[in-house]
C-alpha positions as a Markdown table, in Angstrom:
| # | Residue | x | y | z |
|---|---|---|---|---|
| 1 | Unk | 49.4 | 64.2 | 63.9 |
| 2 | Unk | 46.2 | 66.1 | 64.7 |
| 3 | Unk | 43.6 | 65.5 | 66.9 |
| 4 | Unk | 40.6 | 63.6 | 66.0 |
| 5 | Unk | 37.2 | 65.7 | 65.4 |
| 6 | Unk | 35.1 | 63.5 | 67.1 |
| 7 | Unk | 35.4 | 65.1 | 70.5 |
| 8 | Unk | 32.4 | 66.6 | 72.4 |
| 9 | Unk | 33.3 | 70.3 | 72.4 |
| 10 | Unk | 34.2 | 72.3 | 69.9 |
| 11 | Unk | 36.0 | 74.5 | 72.4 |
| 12 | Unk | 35.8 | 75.2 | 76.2 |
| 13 | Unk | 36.4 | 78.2 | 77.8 |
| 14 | Unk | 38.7 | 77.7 | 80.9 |
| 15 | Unk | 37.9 | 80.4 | 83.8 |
| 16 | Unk | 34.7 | 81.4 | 82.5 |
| 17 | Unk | 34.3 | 83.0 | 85.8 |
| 18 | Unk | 36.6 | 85.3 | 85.6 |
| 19 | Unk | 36.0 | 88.9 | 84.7 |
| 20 | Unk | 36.7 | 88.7 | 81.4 |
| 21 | Unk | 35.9 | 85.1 | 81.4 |
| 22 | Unk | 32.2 | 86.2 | 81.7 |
| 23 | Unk | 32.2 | 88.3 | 78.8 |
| 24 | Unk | 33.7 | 86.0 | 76.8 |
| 25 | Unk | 31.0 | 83.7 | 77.8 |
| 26 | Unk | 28.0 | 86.3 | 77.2 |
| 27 | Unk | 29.4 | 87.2 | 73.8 |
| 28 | Unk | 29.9 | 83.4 | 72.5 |
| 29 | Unk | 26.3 | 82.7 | 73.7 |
| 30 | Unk | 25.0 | 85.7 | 72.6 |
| 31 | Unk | 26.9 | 85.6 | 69.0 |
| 32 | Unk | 26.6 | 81.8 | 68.7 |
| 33 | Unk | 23.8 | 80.0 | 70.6 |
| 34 | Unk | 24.0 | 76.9 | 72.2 |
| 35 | Unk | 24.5 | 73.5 | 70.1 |
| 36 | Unk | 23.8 | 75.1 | 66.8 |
| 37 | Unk | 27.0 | 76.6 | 64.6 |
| 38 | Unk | 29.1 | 75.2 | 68.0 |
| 39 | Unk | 29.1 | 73.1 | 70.9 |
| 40 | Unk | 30.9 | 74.5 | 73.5 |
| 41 | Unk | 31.5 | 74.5 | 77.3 |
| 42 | Unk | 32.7 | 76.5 | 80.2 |
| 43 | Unk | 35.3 | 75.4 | 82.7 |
| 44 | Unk | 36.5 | 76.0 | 86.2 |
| 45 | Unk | 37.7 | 75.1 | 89.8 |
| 46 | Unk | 34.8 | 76.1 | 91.5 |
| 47 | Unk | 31.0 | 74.7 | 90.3 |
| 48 | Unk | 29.0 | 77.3 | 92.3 |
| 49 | Unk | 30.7 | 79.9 | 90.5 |
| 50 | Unk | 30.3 | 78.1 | 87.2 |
| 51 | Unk | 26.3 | 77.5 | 87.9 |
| 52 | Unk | 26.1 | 81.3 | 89.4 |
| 53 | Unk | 27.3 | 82.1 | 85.8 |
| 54 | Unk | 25.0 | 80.2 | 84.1 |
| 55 | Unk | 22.0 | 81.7 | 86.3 |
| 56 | Unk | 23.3 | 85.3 | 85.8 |
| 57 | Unk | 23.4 | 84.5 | 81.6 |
| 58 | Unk | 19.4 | 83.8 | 81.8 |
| 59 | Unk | 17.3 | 81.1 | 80.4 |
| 60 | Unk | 19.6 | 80.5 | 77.3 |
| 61 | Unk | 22.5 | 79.4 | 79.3 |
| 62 | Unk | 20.4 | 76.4 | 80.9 |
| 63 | Unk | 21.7 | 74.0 | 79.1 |
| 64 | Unk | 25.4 | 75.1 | 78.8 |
| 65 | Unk | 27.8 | 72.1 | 80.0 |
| 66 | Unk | 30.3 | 72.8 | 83.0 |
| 67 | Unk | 33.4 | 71.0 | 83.1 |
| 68 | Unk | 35.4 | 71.3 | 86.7 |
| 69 | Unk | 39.1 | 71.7 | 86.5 |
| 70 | Unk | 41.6 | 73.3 | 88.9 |
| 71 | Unk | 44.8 | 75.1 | 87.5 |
| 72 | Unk | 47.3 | 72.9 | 88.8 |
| 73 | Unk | 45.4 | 69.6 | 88.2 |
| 74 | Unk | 47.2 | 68.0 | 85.5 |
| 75 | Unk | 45.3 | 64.9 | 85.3 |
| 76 | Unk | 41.8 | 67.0 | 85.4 |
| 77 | Unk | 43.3 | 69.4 | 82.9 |
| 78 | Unk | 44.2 | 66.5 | 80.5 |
| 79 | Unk | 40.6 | 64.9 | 81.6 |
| 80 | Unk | 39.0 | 68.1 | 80.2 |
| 81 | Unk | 41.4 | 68.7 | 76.9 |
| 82 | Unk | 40.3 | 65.1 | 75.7 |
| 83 | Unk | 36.9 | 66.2 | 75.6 |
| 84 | Unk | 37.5 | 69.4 | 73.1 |
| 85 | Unk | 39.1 | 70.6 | 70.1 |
| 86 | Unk | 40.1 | 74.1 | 71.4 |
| 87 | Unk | 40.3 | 75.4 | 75.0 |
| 88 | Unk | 40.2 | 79.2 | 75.7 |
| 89 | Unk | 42.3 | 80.3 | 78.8 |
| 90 | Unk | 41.2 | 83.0 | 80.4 |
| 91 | Unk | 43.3 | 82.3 | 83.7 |
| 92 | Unk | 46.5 | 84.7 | 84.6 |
| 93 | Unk | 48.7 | 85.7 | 85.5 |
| 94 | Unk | 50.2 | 83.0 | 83.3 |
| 95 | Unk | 53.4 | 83.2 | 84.3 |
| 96 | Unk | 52.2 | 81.6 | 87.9 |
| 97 | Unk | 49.0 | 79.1 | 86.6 |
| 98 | Unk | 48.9 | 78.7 | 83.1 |
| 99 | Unk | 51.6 | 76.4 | 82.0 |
| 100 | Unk | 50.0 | 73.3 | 83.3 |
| 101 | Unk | 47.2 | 73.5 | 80.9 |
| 102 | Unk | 49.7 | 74.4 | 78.1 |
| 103 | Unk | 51.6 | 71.0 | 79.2 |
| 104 | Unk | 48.1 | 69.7 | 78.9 |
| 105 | Unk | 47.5 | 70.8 | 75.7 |
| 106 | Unk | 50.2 | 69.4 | 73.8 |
| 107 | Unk | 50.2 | 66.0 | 75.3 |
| 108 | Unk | 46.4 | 65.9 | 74.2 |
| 109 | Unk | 46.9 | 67.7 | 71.1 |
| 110 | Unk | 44.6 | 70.7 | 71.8 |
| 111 | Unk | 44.2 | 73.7 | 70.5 |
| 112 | Unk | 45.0 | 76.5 | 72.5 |
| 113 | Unk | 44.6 | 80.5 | 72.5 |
| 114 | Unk | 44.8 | 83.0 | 75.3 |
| 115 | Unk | 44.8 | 86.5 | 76.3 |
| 116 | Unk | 48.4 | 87.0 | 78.2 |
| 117 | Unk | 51.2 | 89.4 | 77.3 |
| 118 | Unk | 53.8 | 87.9 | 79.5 |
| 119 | Unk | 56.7 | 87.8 | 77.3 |
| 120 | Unk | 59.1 | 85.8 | 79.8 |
| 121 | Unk | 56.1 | 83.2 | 80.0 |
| 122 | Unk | 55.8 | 82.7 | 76.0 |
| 123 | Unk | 59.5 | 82.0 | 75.8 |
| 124 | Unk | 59.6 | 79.2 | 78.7 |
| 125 | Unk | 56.5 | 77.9 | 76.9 |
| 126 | Unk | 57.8 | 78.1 | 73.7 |
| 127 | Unk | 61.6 | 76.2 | 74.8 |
| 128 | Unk | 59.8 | 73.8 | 76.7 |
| 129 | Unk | 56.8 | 72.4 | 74.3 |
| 130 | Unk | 57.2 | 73.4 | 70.8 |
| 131 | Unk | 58.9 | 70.1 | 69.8 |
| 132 | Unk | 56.0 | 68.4 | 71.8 |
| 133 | Unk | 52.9 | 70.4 | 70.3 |
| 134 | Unk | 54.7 | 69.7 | 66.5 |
| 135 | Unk | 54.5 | 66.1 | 67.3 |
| 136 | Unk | 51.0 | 66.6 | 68.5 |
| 137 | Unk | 49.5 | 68.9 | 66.3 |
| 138 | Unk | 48.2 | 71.5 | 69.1 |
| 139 | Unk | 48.3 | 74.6 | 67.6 |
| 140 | Unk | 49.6 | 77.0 | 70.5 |
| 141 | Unk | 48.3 | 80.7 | 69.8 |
| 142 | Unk | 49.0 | 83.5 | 72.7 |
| 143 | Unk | 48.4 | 87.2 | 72.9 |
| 144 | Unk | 44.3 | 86.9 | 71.5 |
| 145 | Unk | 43.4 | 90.1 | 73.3 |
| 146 | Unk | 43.7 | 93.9 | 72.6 |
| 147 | Unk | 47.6 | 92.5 | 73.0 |
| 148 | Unk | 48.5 | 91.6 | 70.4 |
| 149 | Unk | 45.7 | 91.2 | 68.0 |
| 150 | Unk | 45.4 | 94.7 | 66.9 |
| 151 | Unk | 48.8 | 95.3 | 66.4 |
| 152 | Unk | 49.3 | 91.9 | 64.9 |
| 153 | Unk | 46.6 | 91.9 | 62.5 |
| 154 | Unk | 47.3 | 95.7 | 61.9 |
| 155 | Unk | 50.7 | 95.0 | 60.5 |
| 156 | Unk | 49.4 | 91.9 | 58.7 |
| 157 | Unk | 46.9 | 94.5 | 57.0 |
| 158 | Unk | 48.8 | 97.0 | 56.0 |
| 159 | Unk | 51.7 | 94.8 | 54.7 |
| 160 | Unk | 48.7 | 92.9 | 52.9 |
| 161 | Unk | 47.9 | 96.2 | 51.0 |
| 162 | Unk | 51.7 | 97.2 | 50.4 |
| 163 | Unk | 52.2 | 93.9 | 48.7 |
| 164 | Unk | 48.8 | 94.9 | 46.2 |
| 165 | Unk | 49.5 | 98.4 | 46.1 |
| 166 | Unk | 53.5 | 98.6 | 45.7 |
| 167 | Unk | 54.4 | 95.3 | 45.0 |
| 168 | Unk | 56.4 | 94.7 | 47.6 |
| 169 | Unk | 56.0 | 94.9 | 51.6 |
| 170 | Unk | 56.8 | 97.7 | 53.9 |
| 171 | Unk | 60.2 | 97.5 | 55.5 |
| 172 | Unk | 59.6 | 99.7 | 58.5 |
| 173 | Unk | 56.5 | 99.7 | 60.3 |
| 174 | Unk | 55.7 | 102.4 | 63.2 |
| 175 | Unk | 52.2 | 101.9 | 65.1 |
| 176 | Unk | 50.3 | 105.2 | 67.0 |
| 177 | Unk | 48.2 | 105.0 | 69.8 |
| 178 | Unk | 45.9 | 107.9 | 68.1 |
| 179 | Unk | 43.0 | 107.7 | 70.9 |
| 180 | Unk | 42.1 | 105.0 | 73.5 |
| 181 | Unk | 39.6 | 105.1 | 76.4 |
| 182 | Unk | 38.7 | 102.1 | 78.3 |
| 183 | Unk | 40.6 | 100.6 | 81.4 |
| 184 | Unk | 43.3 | 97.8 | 81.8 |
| 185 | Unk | 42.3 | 95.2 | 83.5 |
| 186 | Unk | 42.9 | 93.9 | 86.7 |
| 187 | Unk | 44.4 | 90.4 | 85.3 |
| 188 | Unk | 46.9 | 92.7 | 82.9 |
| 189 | Unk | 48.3 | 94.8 | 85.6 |
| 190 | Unk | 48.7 | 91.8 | 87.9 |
| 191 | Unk | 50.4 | 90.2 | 85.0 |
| 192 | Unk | 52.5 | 93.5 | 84.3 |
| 193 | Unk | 53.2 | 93.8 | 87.9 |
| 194 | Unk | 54.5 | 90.0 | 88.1 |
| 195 | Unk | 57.3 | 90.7 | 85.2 |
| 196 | Unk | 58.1 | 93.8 | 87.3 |
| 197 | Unk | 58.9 | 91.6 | 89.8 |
| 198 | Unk | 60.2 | 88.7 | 88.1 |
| 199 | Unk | 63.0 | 91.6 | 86.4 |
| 200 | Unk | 63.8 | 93.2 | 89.7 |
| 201 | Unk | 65.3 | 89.8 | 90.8 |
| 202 | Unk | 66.6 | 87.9 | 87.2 |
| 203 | Unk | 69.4 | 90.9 | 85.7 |
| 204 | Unk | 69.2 | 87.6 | 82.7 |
| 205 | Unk | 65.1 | 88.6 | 82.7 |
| 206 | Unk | 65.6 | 92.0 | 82.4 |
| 207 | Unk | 68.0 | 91.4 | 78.9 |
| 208 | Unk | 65.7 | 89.3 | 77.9 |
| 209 | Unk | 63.1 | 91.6 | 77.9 |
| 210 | Unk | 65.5 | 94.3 | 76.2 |
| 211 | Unk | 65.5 | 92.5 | 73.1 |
| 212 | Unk | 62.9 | 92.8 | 70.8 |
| 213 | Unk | 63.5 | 89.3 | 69.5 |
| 214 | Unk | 63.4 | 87.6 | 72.4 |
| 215 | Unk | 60.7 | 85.3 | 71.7 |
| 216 | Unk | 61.7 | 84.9 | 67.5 |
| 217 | Unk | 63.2 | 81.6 | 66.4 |
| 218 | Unk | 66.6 | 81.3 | 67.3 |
| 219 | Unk | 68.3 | 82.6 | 63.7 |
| 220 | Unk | 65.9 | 85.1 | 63.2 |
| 221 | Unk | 67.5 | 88.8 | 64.0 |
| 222 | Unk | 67.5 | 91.8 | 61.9 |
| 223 | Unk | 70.8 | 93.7 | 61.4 |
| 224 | Unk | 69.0 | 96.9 | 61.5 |
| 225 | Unk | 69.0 | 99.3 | 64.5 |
| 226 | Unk | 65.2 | 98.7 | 66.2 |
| 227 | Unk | 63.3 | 102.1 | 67.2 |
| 228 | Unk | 62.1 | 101.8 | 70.7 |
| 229 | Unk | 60.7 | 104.9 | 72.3 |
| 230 | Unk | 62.1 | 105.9 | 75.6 |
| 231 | Unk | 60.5 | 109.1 | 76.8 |
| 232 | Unk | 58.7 | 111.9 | 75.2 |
| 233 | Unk | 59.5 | 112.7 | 71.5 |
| 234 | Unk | 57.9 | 114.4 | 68.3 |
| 235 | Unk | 56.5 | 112.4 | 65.7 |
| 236 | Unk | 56.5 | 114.2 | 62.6 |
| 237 | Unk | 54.3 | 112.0 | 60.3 |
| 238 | Unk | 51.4 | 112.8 | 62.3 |
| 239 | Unk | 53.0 | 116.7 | 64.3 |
| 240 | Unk | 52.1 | 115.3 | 67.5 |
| 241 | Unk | 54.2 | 114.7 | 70.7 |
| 242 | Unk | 54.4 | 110.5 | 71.4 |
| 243 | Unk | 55.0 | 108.6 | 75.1 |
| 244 | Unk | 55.8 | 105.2 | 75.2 |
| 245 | Unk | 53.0 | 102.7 | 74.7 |
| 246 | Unk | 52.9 | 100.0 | 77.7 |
| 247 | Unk | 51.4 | 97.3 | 75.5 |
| 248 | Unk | 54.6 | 97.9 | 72.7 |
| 249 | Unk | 56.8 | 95.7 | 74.9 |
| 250 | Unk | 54.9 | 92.5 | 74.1 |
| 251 | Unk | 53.4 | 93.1 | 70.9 |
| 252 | Unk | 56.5 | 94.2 | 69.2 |
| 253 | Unk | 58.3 | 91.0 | 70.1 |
| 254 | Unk | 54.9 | 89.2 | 69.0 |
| 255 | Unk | 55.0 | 91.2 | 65.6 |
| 256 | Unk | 58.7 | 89.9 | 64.7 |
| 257 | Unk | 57.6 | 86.2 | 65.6 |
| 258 | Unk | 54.6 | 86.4 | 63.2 |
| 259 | Unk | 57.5 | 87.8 | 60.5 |
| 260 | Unk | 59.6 | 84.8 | 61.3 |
| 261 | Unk | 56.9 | 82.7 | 61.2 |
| 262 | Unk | 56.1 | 84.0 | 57.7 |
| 263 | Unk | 59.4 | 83.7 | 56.4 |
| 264 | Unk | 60.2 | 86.8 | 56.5 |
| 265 | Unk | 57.4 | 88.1 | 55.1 |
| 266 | Unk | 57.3 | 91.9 | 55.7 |
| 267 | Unk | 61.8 | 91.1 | 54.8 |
| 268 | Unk | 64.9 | 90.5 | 56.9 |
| 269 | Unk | 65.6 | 93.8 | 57.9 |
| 270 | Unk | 61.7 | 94.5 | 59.2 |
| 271 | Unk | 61.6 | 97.4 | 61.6 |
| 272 | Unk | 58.8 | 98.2 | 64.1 |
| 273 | Unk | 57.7 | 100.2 | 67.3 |
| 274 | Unk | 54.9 | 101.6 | 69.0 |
| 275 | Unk | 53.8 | 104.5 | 70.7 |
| 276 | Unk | 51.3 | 106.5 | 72.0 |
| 277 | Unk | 49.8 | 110.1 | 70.5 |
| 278 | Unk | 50.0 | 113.0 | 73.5 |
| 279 | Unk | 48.4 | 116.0 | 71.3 |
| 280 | Unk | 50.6 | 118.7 | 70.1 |
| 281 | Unk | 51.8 | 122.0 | 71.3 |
| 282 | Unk | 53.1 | 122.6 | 75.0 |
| 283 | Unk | 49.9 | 120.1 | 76.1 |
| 284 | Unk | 50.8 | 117.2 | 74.1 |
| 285 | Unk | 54.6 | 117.9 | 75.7 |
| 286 | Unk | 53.7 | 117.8 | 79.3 |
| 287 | Unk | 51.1 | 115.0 | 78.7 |
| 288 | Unk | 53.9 | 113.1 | 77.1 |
| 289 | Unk | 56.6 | 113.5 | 79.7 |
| 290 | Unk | 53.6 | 112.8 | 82.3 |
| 291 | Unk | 52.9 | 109.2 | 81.1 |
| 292 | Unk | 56.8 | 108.3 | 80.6 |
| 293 | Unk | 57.6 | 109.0 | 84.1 |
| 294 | Unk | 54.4 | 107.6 | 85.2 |
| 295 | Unk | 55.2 | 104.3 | 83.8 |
| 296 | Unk | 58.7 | 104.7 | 84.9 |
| 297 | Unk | 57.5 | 104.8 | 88.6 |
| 298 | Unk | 54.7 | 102.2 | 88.1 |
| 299 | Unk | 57.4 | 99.7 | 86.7 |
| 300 | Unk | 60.0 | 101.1 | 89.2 |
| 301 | Unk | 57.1 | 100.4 | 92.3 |
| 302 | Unk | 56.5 | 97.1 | 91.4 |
| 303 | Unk | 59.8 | 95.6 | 91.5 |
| 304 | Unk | 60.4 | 96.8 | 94.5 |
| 305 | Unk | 58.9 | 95.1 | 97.3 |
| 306 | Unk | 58.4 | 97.8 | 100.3 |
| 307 | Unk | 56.6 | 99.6 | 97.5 |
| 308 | Unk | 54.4 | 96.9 | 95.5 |
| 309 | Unk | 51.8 | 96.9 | 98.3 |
| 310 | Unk | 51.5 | 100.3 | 97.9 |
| 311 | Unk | 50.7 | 100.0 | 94.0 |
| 312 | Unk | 47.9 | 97.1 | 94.7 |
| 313 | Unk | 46.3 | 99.2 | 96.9 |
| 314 | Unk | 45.4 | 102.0 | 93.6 |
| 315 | Unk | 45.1 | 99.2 | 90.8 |
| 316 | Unk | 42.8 | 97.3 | 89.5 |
| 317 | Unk | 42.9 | 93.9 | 91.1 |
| 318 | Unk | 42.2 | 90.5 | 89.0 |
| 319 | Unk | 38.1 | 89.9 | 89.0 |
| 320 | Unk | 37.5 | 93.8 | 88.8 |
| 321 | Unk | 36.3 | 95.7 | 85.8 |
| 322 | Unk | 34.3 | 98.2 | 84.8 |
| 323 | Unk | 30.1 | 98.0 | 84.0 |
| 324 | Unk | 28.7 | 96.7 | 81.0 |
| 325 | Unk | 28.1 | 100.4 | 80.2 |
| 326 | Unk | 31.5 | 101.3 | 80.6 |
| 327 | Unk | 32.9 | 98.7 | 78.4 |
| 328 | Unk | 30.2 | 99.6 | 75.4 |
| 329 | Unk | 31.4 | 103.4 | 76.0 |
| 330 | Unk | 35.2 | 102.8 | 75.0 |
| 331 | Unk | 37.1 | 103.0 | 72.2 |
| 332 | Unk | 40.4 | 102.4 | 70.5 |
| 333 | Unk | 42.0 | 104.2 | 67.2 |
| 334 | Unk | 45.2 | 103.0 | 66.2 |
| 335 | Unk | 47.1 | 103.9 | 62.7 |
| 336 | Unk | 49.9 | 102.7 | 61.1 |
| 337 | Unk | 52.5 | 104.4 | 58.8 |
| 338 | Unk | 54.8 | 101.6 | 57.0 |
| 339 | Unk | 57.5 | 102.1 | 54.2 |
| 340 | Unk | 58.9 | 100.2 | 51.6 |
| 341 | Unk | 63.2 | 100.0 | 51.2 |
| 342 | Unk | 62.2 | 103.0 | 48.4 |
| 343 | Unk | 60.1 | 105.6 | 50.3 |
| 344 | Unk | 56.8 | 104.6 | 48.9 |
| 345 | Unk | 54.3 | 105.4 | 52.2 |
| 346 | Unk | 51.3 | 103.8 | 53.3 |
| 347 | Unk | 49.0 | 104.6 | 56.3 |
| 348 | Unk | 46.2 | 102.5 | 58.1 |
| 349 | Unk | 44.1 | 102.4 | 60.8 |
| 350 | Unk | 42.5 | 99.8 | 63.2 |
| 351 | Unk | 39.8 | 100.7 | 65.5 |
| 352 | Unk | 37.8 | 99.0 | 67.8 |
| 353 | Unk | 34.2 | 99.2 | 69.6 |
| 354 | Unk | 34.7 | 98.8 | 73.2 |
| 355 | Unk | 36.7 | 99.3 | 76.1 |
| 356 | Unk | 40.2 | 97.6 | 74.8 |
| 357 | Unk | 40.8 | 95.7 | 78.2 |
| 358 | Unk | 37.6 | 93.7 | 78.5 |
| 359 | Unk | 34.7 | 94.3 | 76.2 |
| 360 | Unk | 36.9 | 94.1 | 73.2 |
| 361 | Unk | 39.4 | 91.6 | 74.1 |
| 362 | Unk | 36.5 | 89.6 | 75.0 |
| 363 | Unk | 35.3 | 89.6 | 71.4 |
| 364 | Unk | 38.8 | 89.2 | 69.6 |
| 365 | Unk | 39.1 | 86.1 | 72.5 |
| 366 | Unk | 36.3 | 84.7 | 71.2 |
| 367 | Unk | 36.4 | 84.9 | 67.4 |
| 368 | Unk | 40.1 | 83.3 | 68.2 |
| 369 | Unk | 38.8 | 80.3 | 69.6 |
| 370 | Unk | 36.5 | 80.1 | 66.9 |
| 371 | Unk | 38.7 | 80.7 | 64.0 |
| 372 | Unk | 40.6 | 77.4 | 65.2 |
| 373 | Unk | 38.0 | 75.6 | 65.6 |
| 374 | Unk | 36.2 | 75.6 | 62.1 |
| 375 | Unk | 38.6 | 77.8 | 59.4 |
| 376 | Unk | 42.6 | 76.7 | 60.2 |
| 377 | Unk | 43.0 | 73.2 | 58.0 |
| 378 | Unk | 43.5 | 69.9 | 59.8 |
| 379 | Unk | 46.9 | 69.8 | 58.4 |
| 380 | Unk | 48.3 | 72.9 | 59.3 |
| 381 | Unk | 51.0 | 71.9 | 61.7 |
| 382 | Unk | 50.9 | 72.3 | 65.6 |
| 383 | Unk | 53.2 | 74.5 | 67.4 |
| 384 | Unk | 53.4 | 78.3 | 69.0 |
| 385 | Unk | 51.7 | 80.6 | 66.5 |
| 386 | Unk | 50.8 | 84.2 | 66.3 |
| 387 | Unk | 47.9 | 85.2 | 65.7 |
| 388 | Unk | 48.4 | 87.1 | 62.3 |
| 389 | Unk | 50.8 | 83.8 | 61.3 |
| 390 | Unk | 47.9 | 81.2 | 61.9 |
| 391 | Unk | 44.7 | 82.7 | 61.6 |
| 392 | Unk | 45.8 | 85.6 | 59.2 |
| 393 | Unk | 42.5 | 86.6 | 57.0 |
| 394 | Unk | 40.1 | 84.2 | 58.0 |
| 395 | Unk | 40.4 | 86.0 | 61.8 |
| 396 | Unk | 40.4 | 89.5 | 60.4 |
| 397 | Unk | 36.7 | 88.5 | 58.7 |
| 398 | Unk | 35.6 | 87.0 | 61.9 |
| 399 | Unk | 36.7 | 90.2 | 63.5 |
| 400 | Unk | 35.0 | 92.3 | 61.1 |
| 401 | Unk | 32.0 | 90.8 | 61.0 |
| 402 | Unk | 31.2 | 89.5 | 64.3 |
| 403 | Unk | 33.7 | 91.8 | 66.7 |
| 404 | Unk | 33.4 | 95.4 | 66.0 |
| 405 | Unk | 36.5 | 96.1 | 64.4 |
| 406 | Unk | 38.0 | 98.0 | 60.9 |
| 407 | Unk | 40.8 | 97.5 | 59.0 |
| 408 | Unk | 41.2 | 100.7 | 56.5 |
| 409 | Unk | 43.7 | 102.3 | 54.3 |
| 410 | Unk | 43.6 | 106.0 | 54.6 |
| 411 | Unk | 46.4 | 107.0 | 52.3 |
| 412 | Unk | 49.2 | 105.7 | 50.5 |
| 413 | Unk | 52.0 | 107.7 | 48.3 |
């Protein structure tokens, strides 16, 4: 079953007031108008937030519909899903308010993408309503932000070209943070700091997370060993020192689901891991072994609770972000070096416009939203999606065209 098109919205976006709720907003109204290629809404608890939006967007926001709905009012949740084809949840940490609009979702038959990277919250979500959102038709996508569409999409890419160039796909897959500035955002390291905590106090959480197939269908595991980097180490592809990458924890489990999800698409014994570029020489070293026991004591910090207070006090708290100037003014190169079962080598690269955390995510949030609303088929079945697994190439144009990123081969051999 899929829902009916004759809805008001095309798609609402739930906590358009929140920081990266408003630049969602901007970019949709600035990218796509009001009531021309869309109708679309914005939704929220509080209405003078919502109309203090609206006001701060200028004249062309006028007309732009408000819908009120609190977190944890199912029957307001539900109220607002029948109205739409597509809602866009901008509302974390997920883990403690977003499942009631999942549950919402699925009972209606709504499409659904969001921005979190809360592994432990995908899985619940995915036990508790896949069955559901099949019957349904809501097609459930998470991880719509810099995690995991970059990575996602990146290994669709390349595997895309391996298939054209070689014939076959890439059996290993390893992705490199080559250069990043921008800031996380307050709602990630809240999010990041609640599976801390969540891991401190479940030792079954904290295996769970250990296992890089933690949120594949149950029968899909690779017999082959998967990389995960630890601490500092030297990459020789690219003769540069590596440090773990924070993201590579959710969008590595996120990559094997959209393989599963394929059927095995990029093969049975896929292998992938992330991690970030340090520079080389005795620089690169110290830099490296600098971020891996930095994350080690953030991480550490945060499930403990005499210390977490002391951590909120030096991040980023949910709401906060940086300025409009800021966000234009980052960045984000990633490449990708994948190999097929015979040696033949390929090498890509993603990049991105703008500050990862908020500017860009913003965009690849919003080009989600639209890609299932008007380019996934009626009869493509509901349940929990990737975003490479669902939206595959029609997202990568949108994201080309509309949200400042490349997809390139640099070299293959």
């Amino acid at each position: 079953m899929t829902k009916s098109a004759e809805t008001t919205y095309d798609l609402v976006v739930f906590g358009a007031t929140s920081f990266v709720g408003q630049i969602l907003t901007r970019y949709l109204l600035e990218t796509y108008g009001l009531g021309k290629t869309v109708n679309w809404a914005i939704a929220g608890r509080s209405e003078s937030k919502l109309n203090t939006l609206k006001s701060d967007l200028g004249s062309k926001a006028r007309d732009l519909p408000v819908i009120l709905a609190d977190a944890a009012d199912e029957q307001a949740l539900q109220a607002m899903c029948a109205q739409t084809r597509v809602i866009i949840s901008t509302v974390g940490p997920y883990a403690l308010y977003g499942e009631a609009l999942v549950q919402a979702c699925v009972r209606t038959g709504t499409d659904y993408c969001d921005l979190t990277g809360e592994v432990q919250w995908i899985r619940k979500m995915v036990d508790r309503y896949e069955d559901e959102a099949k019957a349904s038709g809501a097609r459930i996508v998470h991880c719509c932000g810099f995690d995991s569409i970059p990575s996602d999409m990146g290994v669709w890419f390349l595997q895309q070209q391996a298939e054209q160039t070689f014939g076959e796909p890439c059996q290993n897959v390893r992705m490199r943070v080559k250069a990043l500035k921008g800031e996380f955002s307050g709602g990630t390291v809240a999010s990041m700091m609640n599976i801390a905590k969540e891991a401190g106090a479940d030792p079954k959480l904290r295996k769970e997370l250990a296992n890089p197939f933690s949120i594949s269908p149950a029968g899909h595991r690779s017999e082959a060993r998967q990389p995960s980097l630890k601490g500092a180490e030297y990459d020789k592809t690219f003769n540069v020192w590596l440090a773990p990458f924070v993201m590579g924890a959710i969008n590595t489990r996120i990559i094997h689901r959209s393989n599963a999800l394929q059927n095995a698409r990029y093969g049975k014994e896929f292998t992938y891991d992330e991690a970030m570029m340090t520079g080389r020489g005795m620089k690169g070293r110290l830099a490296a072994y600098g971020i891996t026991s930095g994350l080690a004591a953030f991480f550490t910090a945060s499930a403990i609770k005499p210390s977490r207070w002391l951590v909120e006090k030096f991040v980023p708290q949910p709401g906060e972000g940086p300025s409009p100037e800021a966000q234009k003014a980052g960045y984000y190169d990633l490449r990708f070096v994948g190999r097929t079962e015979d040696g033949k080598t390929i090498i890509t690269k993603v990049t991105g416009d703008q500050d990862p955390g908020y500017g860009s995510t913003g965009k690849m949030l919003g080009e989600a939203g639209m890609c299932l609303a008007f380019d996934i088929p009626a009869e493509k079945e509901g349940g929990f999606w990737t975003p490479s697994s669902l939206l595959n190439g029609s997202l990568m144009d949108r994201l080309t065209r509309n949200a400042g990123l490349t997809f390139e081969v640099l070299e293959t051999r």
